[in-house]
Structures are given as C-alpha cells and as structure tokens.
N, CA, C and O atoms as a GROMACS GRO file, in nm:
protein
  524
    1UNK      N    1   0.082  -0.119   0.000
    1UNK     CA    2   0.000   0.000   0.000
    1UNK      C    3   0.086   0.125   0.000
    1UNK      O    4   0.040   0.229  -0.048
    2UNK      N    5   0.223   0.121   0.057
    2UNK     CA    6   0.269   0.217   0.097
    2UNK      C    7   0.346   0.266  -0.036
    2UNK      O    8   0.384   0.379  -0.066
    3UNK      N    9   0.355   0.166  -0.095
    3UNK     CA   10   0.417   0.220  -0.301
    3UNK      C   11   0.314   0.269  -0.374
    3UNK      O   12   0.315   0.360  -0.457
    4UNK      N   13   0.201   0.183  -0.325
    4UNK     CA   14   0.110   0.261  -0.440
    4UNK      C   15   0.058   0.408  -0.357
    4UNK      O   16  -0.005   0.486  -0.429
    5UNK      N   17   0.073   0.440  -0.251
    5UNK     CA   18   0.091   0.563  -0.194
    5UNK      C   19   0.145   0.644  -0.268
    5UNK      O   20   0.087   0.732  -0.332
    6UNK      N   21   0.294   0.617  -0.266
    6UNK     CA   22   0.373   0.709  -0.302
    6UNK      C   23   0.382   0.734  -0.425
    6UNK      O   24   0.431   0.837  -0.471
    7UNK      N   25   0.329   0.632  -0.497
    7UNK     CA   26   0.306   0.631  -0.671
    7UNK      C   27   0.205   0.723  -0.719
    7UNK      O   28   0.230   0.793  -0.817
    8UNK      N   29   0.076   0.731  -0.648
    8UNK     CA   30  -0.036   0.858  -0.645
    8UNK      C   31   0.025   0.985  -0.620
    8UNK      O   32   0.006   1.082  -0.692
    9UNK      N   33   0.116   0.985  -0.493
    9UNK     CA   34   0.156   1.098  -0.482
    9UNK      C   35   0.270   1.208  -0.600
    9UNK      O   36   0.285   1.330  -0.616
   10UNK      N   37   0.337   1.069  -0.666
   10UNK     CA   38   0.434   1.156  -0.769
   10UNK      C   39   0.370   1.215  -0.854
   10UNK      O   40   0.377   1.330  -0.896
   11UNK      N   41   0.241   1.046  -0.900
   11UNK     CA   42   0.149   1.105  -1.006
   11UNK      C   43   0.122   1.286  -0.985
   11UNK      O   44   0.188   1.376  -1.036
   12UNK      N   45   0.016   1.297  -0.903
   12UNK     CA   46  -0.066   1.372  -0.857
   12UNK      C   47   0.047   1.520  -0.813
   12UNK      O   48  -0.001   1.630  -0.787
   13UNK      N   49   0.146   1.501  -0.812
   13UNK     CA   50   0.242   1.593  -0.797
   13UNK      C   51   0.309   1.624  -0.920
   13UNK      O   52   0.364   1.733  -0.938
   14UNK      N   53   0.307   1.541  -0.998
   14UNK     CA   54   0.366   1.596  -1.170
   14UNK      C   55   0.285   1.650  -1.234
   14UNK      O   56   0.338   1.720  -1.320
   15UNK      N   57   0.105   1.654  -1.236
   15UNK     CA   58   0.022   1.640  -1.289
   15UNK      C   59  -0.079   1.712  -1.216
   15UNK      O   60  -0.194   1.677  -1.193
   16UNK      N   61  -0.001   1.853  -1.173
   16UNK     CA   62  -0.134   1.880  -1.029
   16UNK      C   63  -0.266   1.964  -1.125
   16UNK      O   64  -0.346   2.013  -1.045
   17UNK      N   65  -0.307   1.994  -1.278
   17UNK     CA   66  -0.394   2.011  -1.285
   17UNK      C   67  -0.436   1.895  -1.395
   17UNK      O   68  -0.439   1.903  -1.518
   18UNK      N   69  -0.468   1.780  -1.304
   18UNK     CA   70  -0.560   1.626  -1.377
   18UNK      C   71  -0.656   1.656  -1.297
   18UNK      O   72  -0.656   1.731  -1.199
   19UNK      N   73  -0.753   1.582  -1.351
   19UNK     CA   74  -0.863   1.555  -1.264
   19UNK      C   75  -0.967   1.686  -1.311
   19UNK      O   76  -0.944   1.777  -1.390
   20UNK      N   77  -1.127   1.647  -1.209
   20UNK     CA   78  -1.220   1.782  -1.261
   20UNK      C   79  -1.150   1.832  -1.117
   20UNK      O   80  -1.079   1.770  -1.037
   21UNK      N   81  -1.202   1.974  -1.120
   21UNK     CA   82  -1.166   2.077  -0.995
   21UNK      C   83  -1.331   2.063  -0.922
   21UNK      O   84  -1.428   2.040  -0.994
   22UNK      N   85  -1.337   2.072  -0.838
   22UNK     CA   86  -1.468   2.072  -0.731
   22UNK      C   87  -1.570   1.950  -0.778
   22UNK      O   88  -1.692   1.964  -0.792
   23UNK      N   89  -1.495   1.827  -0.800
   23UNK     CA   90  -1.552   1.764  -0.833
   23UNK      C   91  -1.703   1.723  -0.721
   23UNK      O   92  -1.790   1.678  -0.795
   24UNK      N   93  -1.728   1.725  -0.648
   24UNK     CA   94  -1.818   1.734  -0.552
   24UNK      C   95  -1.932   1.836  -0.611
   24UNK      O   96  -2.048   1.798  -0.598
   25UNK      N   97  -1.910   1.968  -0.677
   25UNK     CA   98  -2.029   1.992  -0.692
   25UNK      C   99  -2.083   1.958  -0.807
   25UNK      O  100  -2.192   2.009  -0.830
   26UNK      N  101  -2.024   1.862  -0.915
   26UNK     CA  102  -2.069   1.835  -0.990
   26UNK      C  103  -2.180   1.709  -0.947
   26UNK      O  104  -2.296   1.694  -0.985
   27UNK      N  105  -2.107   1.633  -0.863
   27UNK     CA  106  -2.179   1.505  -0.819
   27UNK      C  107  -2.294   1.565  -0.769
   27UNK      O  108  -2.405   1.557  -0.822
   28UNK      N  109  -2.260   1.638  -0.645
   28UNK     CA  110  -2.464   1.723  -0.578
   28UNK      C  111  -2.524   1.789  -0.663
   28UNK      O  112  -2.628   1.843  -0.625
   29UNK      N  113  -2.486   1.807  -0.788
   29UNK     CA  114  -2.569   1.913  -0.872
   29UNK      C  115  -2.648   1.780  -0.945
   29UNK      O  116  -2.769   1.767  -0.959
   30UNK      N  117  -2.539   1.685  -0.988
   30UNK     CA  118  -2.628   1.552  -1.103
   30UNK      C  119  -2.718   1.481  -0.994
   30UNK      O  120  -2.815   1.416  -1.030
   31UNK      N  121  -2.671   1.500  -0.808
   31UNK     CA  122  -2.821   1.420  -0.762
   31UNK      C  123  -2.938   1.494  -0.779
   31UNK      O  124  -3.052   1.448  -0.795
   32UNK      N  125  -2.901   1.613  -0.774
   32UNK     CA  126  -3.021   1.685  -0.719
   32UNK      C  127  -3.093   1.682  -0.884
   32UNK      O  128  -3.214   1.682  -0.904
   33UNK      N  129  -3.017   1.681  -0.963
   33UNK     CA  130  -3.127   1.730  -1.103
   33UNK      C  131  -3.181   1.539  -1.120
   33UNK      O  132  -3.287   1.509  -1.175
   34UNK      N  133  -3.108   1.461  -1.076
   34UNK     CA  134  -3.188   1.319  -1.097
   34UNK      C  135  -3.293   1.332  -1.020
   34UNK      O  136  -3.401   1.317  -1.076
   35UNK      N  137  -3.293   1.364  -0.868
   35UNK     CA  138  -3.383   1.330  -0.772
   35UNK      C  139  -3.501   1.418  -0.833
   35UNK      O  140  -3.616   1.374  -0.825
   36UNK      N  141  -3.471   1.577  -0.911
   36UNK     CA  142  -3.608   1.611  -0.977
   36UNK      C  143  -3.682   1.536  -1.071
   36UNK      O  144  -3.804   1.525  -1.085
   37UNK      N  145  -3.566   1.475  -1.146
   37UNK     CA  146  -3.592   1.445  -1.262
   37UNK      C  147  -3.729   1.272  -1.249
   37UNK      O  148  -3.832   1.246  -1.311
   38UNK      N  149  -3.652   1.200  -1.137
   38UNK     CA  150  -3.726   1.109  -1.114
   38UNK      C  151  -3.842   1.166  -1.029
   38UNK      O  152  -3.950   1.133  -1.078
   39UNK      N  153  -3.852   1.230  -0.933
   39UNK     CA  154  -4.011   1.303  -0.912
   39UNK      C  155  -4.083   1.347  -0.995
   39UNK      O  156  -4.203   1.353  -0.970
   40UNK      N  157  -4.036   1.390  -1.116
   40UNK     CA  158  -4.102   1.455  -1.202
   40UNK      C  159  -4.226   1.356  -1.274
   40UNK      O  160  -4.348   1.363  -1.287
   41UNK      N  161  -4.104   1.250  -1.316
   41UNK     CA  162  -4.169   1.116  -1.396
   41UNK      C  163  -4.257   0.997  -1.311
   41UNK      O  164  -4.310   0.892  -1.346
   42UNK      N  165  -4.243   1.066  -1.185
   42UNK     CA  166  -4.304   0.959  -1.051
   42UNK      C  167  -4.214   0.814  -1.108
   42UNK      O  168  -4.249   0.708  -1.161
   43UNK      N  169  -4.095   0.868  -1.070
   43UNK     CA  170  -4.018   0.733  -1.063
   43UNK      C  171  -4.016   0.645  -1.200
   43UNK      O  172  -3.996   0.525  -1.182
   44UNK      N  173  -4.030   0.677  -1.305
   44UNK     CA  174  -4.034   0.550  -1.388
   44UNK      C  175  -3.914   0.558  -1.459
   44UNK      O  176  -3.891   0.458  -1.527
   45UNK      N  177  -3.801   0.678  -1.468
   45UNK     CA  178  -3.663   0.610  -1.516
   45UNK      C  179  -3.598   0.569  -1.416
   45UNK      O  180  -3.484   0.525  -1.429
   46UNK      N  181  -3.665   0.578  -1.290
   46UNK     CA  182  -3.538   0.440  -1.174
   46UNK      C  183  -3.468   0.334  -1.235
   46UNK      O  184  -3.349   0.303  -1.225
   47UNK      N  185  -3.580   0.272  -1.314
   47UNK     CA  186  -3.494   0.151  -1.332
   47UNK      C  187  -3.412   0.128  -1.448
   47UNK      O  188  -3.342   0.028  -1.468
   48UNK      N  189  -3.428   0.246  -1.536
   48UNK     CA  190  -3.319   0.312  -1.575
   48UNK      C  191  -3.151   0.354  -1.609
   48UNK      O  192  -3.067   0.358  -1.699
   49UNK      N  193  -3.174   0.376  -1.476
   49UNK     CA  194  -3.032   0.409  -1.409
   49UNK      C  195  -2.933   0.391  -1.352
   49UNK      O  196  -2.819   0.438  -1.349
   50UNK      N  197  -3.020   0.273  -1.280
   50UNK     CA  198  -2.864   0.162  -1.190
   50UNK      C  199  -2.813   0.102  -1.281
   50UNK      O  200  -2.858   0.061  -1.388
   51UNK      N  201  -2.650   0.098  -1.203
   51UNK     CA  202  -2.577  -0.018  -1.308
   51UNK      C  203  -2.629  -0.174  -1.268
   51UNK      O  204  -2.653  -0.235  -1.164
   52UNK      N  205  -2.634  -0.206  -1.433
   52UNK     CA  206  -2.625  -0.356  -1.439
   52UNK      C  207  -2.582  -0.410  -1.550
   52UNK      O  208  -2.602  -0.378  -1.667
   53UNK      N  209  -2.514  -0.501  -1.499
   53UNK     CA  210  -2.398  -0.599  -1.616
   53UNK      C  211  -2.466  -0.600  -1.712
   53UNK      O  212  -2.427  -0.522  -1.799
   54UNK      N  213  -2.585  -0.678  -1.743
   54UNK     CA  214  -2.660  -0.753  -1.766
   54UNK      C  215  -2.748  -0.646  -1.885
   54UNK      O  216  -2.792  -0.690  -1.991
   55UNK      N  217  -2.759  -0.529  -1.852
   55UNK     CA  218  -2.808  -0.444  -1.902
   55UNK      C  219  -2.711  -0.325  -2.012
   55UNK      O  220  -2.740  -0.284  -2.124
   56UNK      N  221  -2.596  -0.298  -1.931
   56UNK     CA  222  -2.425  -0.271  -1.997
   56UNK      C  223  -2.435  -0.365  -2.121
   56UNK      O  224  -2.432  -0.316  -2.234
   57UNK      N  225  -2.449  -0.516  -2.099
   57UNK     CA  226  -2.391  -0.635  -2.166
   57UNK      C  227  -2.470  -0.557  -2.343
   57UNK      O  228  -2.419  -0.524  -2.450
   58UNK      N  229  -2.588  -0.557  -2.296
   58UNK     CA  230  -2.725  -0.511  -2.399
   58UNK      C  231  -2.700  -0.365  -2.502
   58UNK      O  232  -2.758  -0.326  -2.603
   59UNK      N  233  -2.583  -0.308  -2.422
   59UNK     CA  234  -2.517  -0.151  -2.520
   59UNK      C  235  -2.623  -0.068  -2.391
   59UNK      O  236  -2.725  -0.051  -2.457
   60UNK      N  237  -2.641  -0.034  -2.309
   60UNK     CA  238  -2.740   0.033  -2.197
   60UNK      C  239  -2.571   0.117  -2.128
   60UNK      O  240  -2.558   0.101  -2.006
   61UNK      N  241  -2.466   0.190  -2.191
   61UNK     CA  242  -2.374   0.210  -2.173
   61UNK      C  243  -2.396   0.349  -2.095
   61UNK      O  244  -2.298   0.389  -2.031
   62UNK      N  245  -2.476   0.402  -2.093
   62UNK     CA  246  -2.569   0.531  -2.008
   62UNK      C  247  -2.508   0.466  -1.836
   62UNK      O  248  -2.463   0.554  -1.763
   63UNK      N  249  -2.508   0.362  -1.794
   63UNK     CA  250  -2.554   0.324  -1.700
   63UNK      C  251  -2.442   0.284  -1.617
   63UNK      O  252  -2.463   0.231  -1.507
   64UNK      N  253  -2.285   0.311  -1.674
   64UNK     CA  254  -2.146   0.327  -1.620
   64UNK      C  255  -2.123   0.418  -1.554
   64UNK      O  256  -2.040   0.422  -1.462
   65UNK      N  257  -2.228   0.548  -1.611
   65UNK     CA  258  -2.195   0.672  -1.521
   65UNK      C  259  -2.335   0.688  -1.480
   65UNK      O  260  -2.323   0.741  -1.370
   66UNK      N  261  -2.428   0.678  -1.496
   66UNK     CA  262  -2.548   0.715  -1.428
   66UNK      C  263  -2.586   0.700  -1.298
   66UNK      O  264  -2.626   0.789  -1.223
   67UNK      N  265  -2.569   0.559  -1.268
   67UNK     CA  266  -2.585   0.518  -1.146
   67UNK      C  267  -2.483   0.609  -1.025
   67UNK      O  268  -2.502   0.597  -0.904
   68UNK      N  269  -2.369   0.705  -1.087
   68UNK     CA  270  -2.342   0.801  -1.004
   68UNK      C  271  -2.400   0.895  -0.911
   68UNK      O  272  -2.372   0.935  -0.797
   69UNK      N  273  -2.504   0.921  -1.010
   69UNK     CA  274  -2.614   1.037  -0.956
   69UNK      C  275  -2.725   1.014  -0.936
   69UNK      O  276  -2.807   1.104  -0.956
   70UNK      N  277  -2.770   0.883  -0.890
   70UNK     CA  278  -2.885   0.824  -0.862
   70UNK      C  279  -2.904   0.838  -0.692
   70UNK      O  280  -2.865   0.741  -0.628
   71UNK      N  281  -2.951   0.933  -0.629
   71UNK     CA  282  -2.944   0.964  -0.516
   71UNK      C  283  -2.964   0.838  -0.385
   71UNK      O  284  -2.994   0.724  -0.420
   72UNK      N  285  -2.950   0.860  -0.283
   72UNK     CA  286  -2.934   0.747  -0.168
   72UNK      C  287  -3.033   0.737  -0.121
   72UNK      O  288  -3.060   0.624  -0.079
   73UNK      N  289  -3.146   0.858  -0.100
   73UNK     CA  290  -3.253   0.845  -0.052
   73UNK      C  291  -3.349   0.945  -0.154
   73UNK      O  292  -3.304   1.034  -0.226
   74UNK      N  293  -3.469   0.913  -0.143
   74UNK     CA  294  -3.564   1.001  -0.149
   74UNK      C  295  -3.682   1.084  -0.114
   74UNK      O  296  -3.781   1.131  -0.169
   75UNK      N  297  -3.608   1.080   0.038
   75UNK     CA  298  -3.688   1.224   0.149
   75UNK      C  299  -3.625   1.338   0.133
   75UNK      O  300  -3.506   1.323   0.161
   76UNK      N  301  -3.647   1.436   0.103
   76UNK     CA  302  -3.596   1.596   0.073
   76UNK      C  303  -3.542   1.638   0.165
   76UNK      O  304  -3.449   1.718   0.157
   77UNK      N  305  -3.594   1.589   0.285
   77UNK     CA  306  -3.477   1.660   0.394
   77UNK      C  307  -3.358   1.534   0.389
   77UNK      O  308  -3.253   1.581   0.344
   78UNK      N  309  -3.347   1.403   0.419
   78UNK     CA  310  -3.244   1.298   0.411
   78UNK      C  311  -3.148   1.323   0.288
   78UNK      O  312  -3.041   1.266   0.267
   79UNK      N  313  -3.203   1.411   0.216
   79UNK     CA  314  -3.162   1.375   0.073
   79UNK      C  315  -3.050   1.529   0.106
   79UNK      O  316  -2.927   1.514   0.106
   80UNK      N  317  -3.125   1.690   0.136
   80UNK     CA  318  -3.043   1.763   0.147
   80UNK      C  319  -2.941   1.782   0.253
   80UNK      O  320  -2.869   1.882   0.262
   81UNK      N  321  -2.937   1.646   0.361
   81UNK     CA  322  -2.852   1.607   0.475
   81UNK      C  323  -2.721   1.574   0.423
   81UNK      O  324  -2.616   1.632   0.453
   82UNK      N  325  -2.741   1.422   0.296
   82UNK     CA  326  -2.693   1.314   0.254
   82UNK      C  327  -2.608   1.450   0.170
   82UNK      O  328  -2.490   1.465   0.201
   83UNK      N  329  -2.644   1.508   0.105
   83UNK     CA  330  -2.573   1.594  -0.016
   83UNK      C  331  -2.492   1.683   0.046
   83UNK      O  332  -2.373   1.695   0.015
   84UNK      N  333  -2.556   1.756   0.146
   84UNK     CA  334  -2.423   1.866   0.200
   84UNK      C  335  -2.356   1.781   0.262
   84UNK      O  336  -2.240   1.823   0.263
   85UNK      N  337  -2.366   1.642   0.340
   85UNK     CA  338  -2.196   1.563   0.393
   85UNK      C  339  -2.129   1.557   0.300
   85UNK      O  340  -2.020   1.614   0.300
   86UNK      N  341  -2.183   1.472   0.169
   86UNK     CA  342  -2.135   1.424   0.068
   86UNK      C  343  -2.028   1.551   0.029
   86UNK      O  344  -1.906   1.534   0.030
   87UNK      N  345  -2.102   1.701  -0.009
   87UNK     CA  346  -2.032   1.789  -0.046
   87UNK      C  347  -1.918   1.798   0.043
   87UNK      O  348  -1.810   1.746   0.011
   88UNK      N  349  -1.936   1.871   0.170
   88UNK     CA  350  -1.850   1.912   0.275
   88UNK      C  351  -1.719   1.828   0.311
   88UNK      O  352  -1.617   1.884   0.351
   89UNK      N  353  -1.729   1.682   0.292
   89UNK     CA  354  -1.637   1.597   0.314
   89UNK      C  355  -1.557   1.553   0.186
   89UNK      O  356  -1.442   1.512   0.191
   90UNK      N  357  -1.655   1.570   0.034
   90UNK     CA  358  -1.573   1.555  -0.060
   90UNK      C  359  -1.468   1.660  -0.032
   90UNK      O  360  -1.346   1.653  -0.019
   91UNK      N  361  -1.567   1.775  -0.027
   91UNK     CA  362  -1.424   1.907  -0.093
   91UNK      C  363  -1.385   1.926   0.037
   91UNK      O  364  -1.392   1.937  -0.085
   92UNK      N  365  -1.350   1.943   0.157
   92UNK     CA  366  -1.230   1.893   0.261
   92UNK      C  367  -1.135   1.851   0.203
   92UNK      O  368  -1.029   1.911   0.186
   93UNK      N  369  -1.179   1.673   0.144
   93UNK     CA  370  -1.075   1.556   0.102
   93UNK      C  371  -0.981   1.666  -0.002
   93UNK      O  372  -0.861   1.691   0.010
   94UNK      N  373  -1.076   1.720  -0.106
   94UNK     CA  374  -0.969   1.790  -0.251
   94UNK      C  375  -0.892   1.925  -0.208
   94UNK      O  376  -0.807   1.992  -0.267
   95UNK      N  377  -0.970   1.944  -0.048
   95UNK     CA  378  -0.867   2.069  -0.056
   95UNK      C  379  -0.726   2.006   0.013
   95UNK      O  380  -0.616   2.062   0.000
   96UNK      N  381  -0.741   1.920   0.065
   96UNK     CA  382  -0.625   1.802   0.172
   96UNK      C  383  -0.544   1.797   0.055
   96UNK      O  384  -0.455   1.878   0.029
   97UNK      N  385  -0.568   1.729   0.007
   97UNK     CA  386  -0.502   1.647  -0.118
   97UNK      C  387  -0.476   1.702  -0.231
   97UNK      O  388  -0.397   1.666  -0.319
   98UNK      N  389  -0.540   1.782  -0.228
   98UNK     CA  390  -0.553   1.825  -0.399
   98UNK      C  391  -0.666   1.761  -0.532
   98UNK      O  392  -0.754   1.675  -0.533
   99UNK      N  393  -0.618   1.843  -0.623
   99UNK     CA  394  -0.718   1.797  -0.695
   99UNK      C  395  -0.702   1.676  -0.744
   99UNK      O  396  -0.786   1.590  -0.716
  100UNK      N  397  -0.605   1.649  -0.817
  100UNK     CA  398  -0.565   1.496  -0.904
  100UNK      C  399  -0.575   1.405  -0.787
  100UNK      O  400  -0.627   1.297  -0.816
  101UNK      N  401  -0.532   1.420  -0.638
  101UNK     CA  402  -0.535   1.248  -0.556
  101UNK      C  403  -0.699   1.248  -0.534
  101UNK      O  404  -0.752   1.138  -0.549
  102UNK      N  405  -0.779   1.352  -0.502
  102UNK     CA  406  -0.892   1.288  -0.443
  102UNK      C  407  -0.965   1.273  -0.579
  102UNK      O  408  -1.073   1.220  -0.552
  103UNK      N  409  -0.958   1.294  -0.699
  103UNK     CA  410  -0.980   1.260  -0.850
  103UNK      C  411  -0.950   1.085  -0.865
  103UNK      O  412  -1.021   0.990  -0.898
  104UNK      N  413  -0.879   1.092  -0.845
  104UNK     CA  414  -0.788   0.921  -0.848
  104UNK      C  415  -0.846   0.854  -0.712
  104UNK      O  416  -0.866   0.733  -0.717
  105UNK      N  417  -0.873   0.920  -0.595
  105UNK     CA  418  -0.916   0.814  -0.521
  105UNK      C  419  -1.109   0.803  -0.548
  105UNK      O  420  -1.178   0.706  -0.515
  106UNK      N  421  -1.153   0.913  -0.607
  106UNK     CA  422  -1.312   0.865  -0.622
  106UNK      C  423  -1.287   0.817  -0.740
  106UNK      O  424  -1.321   0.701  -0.716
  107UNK      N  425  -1.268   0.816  -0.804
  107UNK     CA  426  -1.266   0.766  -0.951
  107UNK      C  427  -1.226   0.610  -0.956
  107UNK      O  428  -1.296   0.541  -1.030
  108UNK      N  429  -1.116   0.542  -0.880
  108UNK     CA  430  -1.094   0.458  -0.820
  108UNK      C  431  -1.166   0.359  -0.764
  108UNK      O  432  -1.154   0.237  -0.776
  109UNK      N  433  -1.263   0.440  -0.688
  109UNK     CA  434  -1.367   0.380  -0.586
  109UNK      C  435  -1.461   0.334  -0.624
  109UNK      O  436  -1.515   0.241  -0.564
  110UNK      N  437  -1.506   0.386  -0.735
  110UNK     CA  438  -1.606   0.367  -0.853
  110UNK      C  439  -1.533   0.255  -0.940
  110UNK      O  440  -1.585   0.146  -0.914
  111UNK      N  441  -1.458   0.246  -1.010
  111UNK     CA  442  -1.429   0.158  -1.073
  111UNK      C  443  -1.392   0.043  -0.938
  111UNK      O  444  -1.412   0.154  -0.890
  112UNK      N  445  -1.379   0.003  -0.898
  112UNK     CA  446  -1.361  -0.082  -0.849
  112UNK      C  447  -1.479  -0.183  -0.776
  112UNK      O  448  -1.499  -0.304  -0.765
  113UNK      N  449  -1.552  -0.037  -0.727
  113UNK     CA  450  -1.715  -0.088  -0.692
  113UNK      C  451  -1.768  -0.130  -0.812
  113UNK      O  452  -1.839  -0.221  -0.768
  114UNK      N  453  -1.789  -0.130  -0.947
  114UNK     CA  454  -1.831  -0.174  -1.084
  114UNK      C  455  -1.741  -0.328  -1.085
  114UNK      O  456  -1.777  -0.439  -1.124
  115UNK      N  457  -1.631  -0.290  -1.036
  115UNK     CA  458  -1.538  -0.448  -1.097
  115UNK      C  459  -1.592  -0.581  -0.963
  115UNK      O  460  -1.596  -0.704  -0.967
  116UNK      N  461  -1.626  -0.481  -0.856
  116UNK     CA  462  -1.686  -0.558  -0.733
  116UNK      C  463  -1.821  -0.617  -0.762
  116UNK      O  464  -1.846  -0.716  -0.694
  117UNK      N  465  -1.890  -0.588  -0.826
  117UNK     CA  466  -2.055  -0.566  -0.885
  117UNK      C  467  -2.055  -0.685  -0.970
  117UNK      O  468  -2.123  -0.784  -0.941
  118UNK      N  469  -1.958  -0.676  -1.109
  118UNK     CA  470  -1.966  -0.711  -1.212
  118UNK      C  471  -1.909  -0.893  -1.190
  118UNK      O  472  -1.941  -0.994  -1.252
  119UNK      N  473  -1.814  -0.869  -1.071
  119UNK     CA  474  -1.747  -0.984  -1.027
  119UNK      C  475  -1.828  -1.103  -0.933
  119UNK      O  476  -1.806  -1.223  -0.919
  120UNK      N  477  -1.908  -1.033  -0.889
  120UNK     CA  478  -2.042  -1.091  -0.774
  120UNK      C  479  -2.144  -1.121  -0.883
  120UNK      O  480  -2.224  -1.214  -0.876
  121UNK      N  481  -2.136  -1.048  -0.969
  121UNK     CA  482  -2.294  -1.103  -1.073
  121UNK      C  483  -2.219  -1.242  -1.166
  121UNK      O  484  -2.284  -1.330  -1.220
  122UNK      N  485  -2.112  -1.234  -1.164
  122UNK     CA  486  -2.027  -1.340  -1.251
  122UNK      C  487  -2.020  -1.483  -1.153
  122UNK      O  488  -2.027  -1.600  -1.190
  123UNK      N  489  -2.008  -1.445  -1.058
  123UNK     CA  490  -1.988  -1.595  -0.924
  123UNK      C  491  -2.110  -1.653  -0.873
  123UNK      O  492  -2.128  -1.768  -0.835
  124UNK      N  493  -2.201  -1.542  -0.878
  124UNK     CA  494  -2.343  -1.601  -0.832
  124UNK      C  495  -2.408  -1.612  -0.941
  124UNK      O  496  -2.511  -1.670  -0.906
  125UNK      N  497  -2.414  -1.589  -1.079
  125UNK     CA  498  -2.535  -1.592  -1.162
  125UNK      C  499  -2.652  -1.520  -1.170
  125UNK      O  500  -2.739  -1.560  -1.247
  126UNK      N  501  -2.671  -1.410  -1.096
  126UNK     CA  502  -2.762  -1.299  -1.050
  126UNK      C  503  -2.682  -1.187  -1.108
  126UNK      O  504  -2.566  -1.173  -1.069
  127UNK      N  505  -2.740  -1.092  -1.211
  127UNK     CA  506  -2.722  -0.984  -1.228
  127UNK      C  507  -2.782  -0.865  -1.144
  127UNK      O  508  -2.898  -0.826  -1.129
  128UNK      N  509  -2.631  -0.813  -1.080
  128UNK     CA  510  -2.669  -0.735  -0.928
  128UNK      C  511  -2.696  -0.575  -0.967
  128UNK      O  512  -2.604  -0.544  -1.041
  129UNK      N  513  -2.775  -0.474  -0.949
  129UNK     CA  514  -2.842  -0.377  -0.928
  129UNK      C  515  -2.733  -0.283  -0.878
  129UNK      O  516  -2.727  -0.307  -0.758
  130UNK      N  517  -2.671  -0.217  -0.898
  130UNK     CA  518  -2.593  -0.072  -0.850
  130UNK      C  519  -2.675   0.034  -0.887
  130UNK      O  520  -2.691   0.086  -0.998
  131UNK      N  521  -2.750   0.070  -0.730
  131UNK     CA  522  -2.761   0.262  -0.778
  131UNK      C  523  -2.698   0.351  -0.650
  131UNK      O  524  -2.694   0.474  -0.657
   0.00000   0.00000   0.00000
C-alpha cells in the first residue's frame, strides 16, 4: 500500500492540474437534477439508471456513469442532509489532497465498486443492481 501511496503521490504531484476541480459539486448538482428528474416522472426512469452488467452487456452504456447520480434516498430533507456531507467531506478531502489524488481516489472507488458488482454477478449468476 505504501508504493502505491507514493506512486499517487508523484502522479498527482507531476500532474497537479488532472482531474475535474470541485468535483463534488458536480456530483450534488447531477443528484439533485436526478432526484427532480425522477419526481417529475413519478419514478419510472429508476430503473433506468442503476448499473447492471446484464443491461451494460445489452449496449445500456448510459448506465457506467449514471448510477453516479442516482441519489441514496428520497426524502428531501435525508436527501439535502446526505448531499451537503457528501459535499462538505468531498471538498475537505480535494482541498487536503488536492485535486488529481482525491480525483484518483473517487474515480478509483467507482471503478472498483463496478469491478466488485460485475465480479459478484459473474460468481453467483444474478445480475446485481448498482444505484
């Protein structure tokens, strides 16, 4: 762990403008326009939007990044709780770090949660639901 530490860090130090800048408000801006967007339609692109293998497999390629902004809850107050942590603690992390490491560590997190997803729908035979 402690190489690939230091391997982010050269990266992210040769390269200090990679990555989006405030990436956080892009993420609370795409929940909040989903969470309208699915009130609007009373829910019927939900199912839509989560990732699934199974659905990816089909060209449904929308659904690599969608399931990003598919919000956690849908109570308006839980929801504007969930979004300002989300915000407040993303951009903390990017002002800590900078822009390119906390770029590389969400970006990261995501791909890996997809390779976690994709790897569980492959061992069990159940195509698993990410939103």
């Amino acid at each position: 762990m402690k190489k690939l530490n230091d391997a982010v860090d050269r990266f992210a130090f040769s390269h200090p403008n990679f990555g989006v800048p405030n990436l956080m408000r892009y993420i609370v801006a795409g929940n909040v326009i989903v969470f309208l967007l699915l009130r609007l339609t009373n829910y019927a692109l939900f199912p839509f939007l989560g990732f699934n293998w199974g659905e990816v497999l089909h060209l449904q390629l929308w659904r690599l990044v969608s399931f990003i902004f598919v919000p956690d809850t849908f109570d308006p107050f839980s929801l504007i709780l969930s979004l300002y942590f989300t915000y407040f603690i993303g951009n903390l992390l990017e002002r800590e770090w900078g822009t390119a490491k906390f770029n590389i560590y969400y970006f990261g997190g995501l791909v890996l949660t997809l390779i976690a997803v994709v790897a569980a729908s492959f061992i069990t035979g159940v195509s698993w639901t990410l939103t």
